[in-house]
PyMOL commands that place a pseudoatom at each C-alpha (Angstrom):
pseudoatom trace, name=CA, resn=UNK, resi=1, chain=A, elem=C, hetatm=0, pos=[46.319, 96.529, 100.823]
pseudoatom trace, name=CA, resn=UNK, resi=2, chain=A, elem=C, hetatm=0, pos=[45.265, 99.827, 98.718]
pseudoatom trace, name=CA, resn=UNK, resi=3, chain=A, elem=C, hetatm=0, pos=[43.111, 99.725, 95.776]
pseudoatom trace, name=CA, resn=UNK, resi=4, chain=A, elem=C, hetatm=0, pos=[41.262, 96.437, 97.013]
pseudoatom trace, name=CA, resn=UNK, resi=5, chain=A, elem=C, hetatm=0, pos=[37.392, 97.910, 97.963]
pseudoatom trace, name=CA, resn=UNK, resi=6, chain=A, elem=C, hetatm=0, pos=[35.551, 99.021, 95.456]
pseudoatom trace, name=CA, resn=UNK, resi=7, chain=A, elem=C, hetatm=0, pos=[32.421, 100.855, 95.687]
pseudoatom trace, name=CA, resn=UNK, resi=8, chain=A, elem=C, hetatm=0, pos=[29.788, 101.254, 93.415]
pseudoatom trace, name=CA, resn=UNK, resi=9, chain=A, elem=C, hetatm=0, pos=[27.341, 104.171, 93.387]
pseudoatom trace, name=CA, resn=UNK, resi=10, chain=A, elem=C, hetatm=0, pos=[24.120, 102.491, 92.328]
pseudoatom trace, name=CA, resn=UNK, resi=11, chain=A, elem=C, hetatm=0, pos=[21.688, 105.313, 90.801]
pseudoatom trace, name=CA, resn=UNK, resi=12, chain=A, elem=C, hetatm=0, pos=[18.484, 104.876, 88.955]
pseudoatom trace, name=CA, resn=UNK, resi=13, chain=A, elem=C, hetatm=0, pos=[19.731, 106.153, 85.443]
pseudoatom trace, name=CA, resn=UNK, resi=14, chain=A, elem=C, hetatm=0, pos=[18.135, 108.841, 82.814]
pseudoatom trace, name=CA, resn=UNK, resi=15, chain=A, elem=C, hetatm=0, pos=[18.727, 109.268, 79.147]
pseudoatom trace, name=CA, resn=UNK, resi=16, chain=A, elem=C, hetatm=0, pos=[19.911, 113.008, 80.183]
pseudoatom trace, name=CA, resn=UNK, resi=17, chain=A, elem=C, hetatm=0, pos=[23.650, 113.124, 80.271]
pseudoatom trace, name=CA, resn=UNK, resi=18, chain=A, elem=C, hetatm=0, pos=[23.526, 116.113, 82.622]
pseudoatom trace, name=CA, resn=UNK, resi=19, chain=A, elem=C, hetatm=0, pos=[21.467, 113.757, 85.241]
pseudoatom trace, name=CA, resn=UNK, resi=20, chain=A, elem=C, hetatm=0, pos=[24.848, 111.853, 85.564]
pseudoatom trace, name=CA, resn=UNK, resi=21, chain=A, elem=C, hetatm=0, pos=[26.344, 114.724, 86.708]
pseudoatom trace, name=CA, resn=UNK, resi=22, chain=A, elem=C, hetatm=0, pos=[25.851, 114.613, 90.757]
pseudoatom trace, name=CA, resn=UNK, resi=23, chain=A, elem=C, hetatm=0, pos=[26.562, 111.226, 91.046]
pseudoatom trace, name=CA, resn=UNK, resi=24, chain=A, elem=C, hetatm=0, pos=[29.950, 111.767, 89.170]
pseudoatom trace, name=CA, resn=UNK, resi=25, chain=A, elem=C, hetatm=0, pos=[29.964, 114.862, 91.698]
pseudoatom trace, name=CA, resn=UNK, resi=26, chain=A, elem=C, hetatm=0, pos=[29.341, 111.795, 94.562]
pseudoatom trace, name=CA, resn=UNK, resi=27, chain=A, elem=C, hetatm=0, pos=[31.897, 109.396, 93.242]
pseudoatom trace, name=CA, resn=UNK, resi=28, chain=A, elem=C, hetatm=0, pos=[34.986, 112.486, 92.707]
pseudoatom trace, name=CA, resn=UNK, resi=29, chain=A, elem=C, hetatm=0, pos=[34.559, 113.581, 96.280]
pseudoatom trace, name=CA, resn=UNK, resi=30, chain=A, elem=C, hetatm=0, pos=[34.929, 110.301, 97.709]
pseudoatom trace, name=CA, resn=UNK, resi=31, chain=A, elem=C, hetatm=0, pos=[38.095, 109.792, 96.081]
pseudoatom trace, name=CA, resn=UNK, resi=32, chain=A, elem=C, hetatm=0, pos=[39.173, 112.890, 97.146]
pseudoatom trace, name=CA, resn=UNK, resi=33, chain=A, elem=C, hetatm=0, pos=[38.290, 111.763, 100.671]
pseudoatom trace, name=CA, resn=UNK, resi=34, chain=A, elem=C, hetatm=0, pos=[39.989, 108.350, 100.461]
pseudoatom trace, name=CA, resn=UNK, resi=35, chain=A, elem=C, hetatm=0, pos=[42.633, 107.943, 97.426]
pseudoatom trace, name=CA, resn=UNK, resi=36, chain=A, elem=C, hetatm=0, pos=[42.673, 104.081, 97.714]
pseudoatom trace, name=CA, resn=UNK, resi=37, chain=A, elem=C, hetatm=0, pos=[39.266, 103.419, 97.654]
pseudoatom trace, name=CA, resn=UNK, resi=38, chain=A, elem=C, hetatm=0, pos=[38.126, 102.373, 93.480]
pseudoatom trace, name=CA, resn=UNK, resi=39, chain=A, elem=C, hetatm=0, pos=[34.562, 103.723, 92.462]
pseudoatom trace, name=CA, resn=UNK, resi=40, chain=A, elem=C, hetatm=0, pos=[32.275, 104.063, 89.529]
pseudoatom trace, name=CA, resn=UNK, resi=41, chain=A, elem=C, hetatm=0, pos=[28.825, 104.901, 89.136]
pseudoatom trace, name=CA, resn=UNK, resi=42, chain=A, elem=C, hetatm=0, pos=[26.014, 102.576, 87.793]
pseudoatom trace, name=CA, resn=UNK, resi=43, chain=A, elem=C, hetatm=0, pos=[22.662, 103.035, 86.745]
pseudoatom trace, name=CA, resn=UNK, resi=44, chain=A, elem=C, hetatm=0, pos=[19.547, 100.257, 86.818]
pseudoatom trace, name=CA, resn=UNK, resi=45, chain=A, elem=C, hetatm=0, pos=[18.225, 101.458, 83.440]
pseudoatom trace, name=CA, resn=UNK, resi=46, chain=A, elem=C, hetatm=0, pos=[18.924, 104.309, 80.746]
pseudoatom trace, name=CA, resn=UNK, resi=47, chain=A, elem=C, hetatm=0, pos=[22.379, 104.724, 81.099]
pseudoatom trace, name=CA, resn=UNK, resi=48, chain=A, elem=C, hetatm=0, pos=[25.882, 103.083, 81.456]
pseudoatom trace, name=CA, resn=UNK, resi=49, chain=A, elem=C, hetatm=0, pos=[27.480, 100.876, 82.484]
pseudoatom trace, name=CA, resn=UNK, resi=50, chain=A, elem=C, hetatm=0, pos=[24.787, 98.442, 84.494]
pseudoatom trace, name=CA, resn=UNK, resi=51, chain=A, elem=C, hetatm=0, pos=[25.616, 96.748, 88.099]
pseudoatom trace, name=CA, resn=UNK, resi=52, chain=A, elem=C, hetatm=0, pos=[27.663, 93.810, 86.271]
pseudoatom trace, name=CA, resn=UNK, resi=53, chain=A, elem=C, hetatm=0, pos=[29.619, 96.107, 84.604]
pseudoatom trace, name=CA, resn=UNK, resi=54, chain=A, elem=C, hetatm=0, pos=[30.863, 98.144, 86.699]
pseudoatom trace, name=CA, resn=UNK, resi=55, chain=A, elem=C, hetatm=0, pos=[31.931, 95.342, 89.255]
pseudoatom trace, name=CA, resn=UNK, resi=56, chain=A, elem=C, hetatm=0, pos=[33.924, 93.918, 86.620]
pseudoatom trace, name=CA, resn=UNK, resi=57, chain=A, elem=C, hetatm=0, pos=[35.852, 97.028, 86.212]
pseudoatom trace, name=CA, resn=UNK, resi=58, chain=A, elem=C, hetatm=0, pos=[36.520, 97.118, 89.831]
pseudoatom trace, name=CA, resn=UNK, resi=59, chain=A, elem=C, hetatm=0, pos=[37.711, 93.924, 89.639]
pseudoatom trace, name=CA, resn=UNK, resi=60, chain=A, elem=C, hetatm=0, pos=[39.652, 94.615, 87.156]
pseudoatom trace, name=CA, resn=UNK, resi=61, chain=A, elem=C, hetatm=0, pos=[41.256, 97.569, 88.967]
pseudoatom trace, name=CA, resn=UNK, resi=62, chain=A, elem=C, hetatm=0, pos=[41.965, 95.326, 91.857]
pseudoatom trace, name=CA, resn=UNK, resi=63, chain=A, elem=C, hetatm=0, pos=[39.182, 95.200, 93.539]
pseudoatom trace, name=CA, resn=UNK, resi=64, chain=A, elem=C, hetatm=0, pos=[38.596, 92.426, 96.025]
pseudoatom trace, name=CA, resn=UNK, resi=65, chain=A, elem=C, hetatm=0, pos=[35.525, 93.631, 97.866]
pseudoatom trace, name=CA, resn=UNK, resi=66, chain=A, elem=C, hetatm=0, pos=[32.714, 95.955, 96.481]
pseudoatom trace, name=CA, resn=UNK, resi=67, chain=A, elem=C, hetatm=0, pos=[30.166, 98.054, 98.558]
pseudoatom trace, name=CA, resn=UNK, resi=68, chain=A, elem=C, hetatm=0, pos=[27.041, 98.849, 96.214]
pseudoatom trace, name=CA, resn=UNK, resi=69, chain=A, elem=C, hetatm=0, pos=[25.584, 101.947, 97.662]
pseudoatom trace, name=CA, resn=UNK, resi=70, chain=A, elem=C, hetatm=0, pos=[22.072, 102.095, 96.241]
pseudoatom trace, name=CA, resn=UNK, resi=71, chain=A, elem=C, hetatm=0, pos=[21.823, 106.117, 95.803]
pseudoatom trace, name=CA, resn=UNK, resi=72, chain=A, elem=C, hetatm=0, pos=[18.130, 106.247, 96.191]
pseudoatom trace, name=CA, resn=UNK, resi=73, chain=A, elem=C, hetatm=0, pos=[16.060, 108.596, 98.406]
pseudoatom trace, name=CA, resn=UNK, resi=74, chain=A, elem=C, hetatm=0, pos=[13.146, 106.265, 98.397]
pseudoatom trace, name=CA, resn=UNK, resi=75, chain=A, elem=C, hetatm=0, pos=[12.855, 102.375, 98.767]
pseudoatom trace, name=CA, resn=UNK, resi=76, chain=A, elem=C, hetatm=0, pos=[10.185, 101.234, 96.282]
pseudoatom trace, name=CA, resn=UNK, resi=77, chain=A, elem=C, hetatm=0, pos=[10.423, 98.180, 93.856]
pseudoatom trace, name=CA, resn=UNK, resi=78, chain=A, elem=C, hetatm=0, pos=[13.943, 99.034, 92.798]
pseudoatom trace, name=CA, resn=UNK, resi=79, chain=A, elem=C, hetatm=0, pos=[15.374, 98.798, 95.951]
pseudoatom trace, name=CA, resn=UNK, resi=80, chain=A, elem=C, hetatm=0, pos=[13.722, 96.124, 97.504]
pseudoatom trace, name=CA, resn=UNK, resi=81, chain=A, elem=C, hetatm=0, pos=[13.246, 93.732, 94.534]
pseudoatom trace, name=CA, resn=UNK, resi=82, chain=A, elem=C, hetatm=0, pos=[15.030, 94.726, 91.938]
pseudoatom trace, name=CA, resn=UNK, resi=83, chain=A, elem=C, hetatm=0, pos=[18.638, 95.706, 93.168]
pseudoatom trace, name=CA, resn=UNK, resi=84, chain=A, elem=C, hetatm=0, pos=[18.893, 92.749, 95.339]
pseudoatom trace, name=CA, resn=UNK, resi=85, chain=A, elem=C, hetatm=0, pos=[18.056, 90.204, 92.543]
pseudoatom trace, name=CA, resn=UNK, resi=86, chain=A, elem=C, hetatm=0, pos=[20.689, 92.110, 90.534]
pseudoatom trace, name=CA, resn=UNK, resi=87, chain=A, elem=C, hetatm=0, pos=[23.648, 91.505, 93.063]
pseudoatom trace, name=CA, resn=UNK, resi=88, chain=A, elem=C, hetatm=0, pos=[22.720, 88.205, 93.512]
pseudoatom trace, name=CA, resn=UNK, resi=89, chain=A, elem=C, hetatm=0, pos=[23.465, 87.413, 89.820]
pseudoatom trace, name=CA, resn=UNK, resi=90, chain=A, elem=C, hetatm=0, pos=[26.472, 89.662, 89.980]
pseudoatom trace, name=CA, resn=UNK, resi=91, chain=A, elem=C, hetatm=0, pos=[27.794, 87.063, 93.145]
pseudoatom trace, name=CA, resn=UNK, resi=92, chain=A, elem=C, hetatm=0, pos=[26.760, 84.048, 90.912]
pseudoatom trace, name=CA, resn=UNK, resi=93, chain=A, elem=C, hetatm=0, pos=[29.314, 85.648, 87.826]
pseudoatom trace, name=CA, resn=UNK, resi=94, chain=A, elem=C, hetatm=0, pos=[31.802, 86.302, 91.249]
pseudoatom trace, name=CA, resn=UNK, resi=95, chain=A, elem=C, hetatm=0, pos=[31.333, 83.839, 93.080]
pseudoatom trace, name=CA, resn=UNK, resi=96, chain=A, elem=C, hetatm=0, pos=[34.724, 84.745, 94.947]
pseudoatom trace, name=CA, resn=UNK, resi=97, chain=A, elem=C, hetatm=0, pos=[34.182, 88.202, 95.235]
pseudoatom trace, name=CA, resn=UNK, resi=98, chain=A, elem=C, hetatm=0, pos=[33.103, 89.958, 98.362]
pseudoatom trace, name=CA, resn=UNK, resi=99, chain=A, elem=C, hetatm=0, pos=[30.106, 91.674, 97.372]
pseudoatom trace, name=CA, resn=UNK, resi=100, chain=A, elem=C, hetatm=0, pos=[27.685, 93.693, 99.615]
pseudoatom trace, name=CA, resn=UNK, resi=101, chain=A, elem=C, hetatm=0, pos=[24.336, 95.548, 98.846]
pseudoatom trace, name=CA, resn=UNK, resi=102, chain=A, elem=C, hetatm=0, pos=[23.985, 98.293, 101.893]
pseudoatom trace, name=CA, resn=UNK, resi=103, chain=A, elem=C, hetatm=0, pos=[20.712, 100.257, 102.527]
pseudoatom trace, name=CA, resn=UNK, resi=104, chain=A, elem=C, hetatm=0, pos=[19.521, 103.011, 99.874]
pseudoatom trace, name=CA, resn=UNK, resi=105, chain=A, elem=C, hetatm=0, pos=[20.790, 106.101, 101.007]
pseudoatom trace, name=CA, resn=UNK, resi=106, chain=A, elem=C, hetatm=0, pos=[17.321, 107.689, 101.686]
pseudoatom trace, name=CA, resn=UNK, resi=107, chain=A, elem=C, hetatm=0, pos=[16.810, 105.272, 105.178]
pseudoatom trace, name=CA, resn=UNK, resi=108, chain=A, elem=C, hetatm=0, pos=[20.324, 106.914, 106.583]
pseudoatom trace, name=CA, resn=UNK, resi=109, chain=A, elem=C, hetatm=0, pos=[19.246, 109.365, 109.029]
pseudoatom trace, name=CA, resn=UNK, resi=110, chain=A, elem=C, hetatm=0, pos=[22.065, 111.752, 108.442]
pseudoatom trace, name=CA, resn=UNK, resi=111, chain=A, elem=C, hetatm=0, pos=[20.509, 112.235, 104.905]
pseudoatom trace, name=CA, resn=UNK, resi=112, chain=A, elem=C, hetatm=0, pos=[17.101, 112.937, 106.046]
pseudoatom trace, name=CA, resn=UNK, resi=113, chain=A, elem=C, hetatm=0, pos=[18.812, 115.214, 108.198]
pseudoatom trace, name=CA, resn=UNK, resi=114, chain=A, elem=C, hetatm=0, pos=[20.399, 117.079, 105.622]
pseudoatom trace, name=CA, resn=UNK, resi=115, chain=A, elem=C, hetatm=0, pos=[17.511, 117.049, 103.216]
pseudoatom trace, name=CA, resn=UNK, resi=116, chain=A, elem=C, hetatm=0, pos=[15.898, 118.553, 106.549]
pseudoatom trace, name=CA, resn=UNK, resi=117, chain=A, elem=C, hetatm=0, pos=[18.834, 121.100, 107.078]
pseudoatom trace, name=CA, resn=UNK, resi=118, chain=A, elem=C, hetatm=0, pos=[18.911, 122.343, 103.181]
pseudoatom trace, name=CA, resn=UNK, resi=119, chain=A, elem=C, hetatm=0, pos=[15.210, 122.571, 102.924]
pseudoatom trace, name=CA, resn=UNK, resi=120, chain=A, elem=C, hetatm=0, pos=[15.224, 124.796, 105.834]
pseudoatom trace, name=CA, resn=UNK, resi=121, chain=A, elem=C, hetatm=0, pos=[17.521, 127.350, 104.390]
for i in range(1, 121): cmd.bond("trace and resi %d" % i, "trace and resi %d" % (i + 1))
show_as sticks, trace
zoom trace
């Protein structure tokens, strides 16, 4: 069924307004990739909306699964302390929902690749 996984694009957050910007940047493209997918951005600290926010906007849209992609390059307290405790209390507000917490993007190797690629140029 369309419209049912949602994604959220889990960033660290700044006061700057213009530090949104890529992840926005992140977030348009993949909806021009896949129209039925629902996304949003988050951000631990500094900005809005937080992690439980933004899933409840999925689910509002109709979301009935969410992917948080943790949008971190490197995996330091954040990632491994911090963004799990925060889904966990997200699944105990949801306890129905379908909610994953997949690997920062920094430990892909197709973005160490490309960090590789574009730092060669």
């Amino acid at each position: 069924m369309a419209g049912t996984r949602g994604i959220v694009l889990l960033a660290h957050g700044s006061r700057d307004p213009l530090w949104r910007q890529p992840m926005q940047q992140v977030a348009t493209r993949m909806r021009e990739y896949d129209a039925n997918v629902l996304v949003t951005c988050a951000y631990l600290e500094l900005a809005r909306p937080d992690l439980a926010t933004a899933t409840a906007q999925l689910l509002t849209q109709g979301a009935r699964s969410i992917s948080v992609v943790p949008m971190f390059l490197g995996v330091g307290l954040h990632v491994r302390e911090d963004l799990p405790r925060l889904v966990a209390e997200v699944k105990a507000l949801h306890p129905h929902l379908e909610l994953t917490l997949q690997p920062a993007i920094g430990e892909d190797s197709r973005m160490v690749n490309l960090m590789a690629q574009i730092a060669l140029l």
